[in-house]
Backbone as a chain_set.jsonl record, in Angstrom:
{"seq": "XXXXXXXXXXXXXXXXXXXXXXXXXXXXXXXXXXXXXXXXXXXXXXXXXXXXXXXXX", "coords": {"N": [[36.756, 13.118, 21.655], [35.552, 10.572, 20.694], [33.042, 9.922, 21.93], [32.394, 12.265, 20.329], [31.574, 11.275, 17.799], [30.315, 8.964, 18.618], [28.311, 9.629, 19.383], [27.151, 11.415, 16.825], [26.933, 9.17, 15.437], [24.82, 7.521, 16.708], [22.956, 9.171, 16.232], [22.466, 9.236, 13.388], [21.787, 6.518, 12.822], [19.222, 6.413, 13.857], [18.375, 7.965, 12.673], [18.199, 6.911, 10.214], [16.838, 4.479, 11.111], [13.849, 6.049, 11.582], [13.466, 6.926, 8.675], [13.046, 3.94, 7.483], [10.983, 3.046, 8.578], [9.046, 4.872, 7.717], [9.123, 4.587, 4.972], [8.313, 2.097, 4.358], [5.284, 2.436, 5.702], [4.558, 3.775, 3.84], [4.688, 2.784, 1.791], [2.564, 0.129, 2.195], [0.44, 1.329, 2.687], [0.416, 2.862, 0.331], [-0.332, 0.328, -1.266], [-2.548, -0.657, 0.363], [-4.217, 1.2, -0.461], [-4.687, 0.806, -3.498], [-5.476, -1.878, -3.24], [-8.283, -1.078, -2.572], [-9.528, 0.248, -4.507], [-9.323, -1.227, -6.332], [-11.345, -2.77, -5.489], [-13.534, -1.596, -5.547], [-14.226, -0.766, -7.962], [-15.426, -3.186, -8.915], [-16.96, -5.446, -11.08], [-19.394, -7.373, -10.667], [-20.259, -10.55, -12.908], [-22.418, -11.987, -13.401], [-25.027, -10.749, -14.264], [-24.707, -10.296, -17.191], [-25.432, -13.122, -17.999], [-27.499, -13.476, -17.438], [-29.123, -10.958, -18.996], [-28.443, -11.819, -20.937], [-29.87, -14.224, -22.016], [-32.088, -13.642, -21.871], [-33.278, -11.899, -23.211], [-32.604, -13.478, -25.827], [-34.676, -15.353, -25.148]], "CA": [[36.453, 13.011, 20.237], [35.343, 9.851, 20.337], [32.014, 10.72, 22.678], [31.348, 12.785, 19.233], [31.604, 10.104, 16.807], [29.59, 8.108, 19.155], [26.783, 10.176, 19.114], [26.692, 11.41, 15.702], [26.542, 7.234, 15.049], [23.252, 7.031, 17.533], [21.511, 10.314, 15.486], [22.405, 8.872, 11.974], [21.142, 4.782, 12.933], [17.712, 6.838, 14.589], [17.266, 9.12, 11.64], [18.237, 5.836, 8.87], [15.691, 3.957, 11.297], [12.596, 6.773, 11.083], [13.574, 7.103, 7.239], [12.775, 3.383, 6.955], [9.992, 3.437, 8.966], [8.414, 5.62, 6.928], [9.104, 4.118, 3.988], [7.019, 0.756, 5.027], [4.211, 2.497, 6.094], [3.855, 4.61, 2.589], [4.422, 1.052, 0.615], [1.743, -0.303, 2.335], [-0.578, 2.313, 2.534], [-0.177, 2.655, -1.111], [-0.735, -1.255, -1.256], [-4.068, -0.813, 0.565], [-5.611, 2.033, -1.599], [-4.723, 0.286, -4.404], [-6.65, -2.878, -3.238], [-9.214, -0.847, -2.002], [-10.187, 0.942, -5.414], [-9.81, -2.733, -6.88], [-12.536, -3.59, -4.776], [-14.7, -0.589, -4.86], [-14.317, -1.058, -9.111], [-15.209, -4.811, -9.411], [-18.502, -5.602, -11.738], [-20.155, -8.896, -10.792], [-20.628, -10.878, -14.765], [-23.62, -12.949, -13.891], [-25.791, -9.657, -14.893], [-24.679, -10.646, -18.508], [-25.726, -13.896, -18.262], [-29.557, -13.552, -17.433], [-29.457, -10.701, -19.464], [-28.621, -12.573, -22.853], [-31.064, -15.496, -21.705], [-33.628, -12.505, -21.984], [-33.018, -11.11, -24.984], [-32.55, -14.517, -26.605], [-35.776, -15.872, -25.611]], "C": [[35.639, 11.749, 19.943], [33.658, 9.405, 20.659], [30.896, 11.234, 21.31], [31.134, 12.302, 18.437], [30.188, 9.69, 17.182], [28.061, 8.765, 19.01], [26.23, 10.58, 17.941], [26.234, 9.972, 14.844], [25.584, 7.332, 15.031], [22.355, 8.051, 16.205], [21.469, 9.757, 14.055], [21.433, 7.494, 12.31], [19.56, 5.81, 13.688], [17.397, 7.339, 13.658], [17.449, 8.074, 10.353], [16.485, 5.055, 9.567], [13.971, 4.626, 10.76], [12.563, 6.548, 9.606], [12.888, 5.496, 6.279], [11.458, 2.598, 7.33], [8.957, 3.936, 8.239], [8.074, 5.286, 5.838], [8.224, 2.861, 3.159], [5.955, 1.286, 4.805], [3.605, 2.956, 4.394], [3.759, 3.505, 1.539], [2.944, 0.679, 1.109], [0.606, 0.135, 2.759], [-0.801, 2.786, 1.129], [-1.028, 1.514, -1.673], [-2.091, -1.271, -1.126], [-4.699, -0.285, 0.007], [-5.76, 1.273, -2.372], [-5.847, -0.612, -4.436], [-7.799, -2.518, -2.933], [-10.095, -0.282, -3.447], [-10.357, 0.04, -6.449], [-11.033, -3.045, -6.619], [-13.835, -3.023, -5.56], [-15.273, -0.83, -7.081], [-14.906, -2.596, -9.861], [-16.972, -5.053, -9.988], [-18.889, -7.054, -11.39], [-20.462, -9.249, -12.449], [-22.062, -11.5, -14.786], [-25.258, -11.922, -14.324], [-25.956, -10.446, -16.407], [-25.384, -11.921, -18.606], [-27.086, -13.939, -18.013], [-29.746, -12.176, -18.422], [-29.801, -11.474, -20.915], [-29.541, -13.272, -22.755], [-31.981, -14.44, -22.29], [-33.848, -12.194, -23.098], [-32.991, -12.252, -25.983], [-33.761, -15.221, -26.491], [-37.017, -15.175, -25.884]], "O": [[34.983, 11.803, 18.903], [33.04, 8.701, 19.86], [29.704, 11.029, 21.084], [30.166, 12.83, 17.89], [29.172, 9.881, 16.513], [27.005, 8.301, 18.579], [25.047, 10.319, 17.725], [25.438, 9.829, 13.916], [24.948, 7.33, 13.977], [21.414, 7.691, 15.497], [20.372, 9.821, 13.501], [20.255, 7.579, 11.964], [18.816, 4.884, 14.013], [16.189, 7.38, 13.427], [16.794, 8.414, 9.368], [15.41, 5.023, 8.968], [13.17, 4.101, 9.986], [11.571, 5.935, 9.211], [12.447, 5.499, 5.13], [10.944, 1.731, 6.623], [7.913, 3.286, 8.194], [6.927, 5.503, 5.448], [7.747, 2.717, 2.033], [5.358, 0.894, 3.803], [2.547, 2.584, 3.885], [2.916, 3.398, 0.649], [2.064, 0.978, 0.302], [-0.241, -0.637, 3.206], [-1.922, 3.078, 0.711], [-2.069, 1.614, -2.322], [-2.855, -1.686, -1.998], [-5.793, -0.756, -0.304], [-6.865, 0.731, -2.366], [-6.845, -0.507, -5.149], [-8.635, -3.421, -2.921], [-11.32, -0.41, -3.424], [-11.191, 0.193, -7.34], [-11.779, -3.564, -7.449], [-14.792, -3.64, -6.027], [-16.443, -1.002, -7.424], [-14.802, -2.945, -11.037], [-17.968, -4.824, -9.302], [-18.464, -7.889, -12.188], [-20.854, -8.351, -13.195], [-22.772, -11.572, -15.789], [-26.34, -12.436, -14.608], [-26.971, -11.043, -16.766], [-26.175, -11.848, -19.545], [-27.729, -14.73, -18.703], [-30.91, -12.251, -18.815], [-30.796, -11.646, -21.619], [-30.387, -12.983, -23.601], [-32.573, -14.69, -23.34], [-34.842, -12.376, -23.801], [-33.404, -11.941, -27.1], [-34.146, -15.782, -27.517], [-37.987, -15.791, -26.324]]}, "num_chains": 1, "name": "protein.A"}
């Protein structure tokens, strides 16, 4: 009986491990899109500033 304990232990601590495993990777694979569509979205400002010059003189 104790044989079956023992092993149902090992399969639970292997299938908690994968479960948190998993869990990591999808955090920080969310993490990276995120920063990635930050990036891909980002306007440089100094446009504005030679435009107004332009328009103002």
């Amino acid at each position: 009986m104790k044989k079956v304990i023992k092993i149902i232990a090992i399969i639970v601590a292997v299938a908690a491990a994968i479960a948190g495993i998993c869990l990591i990777v999808k955090k920080l694979a969310a993490k990276k899109q995120a920063t990635t569509s930050e990036e891909e979205n980002y306007v440089s400002c100094s446009c504005e500033e030679e435009f107004s010059a332009e328009t103002i003189a």
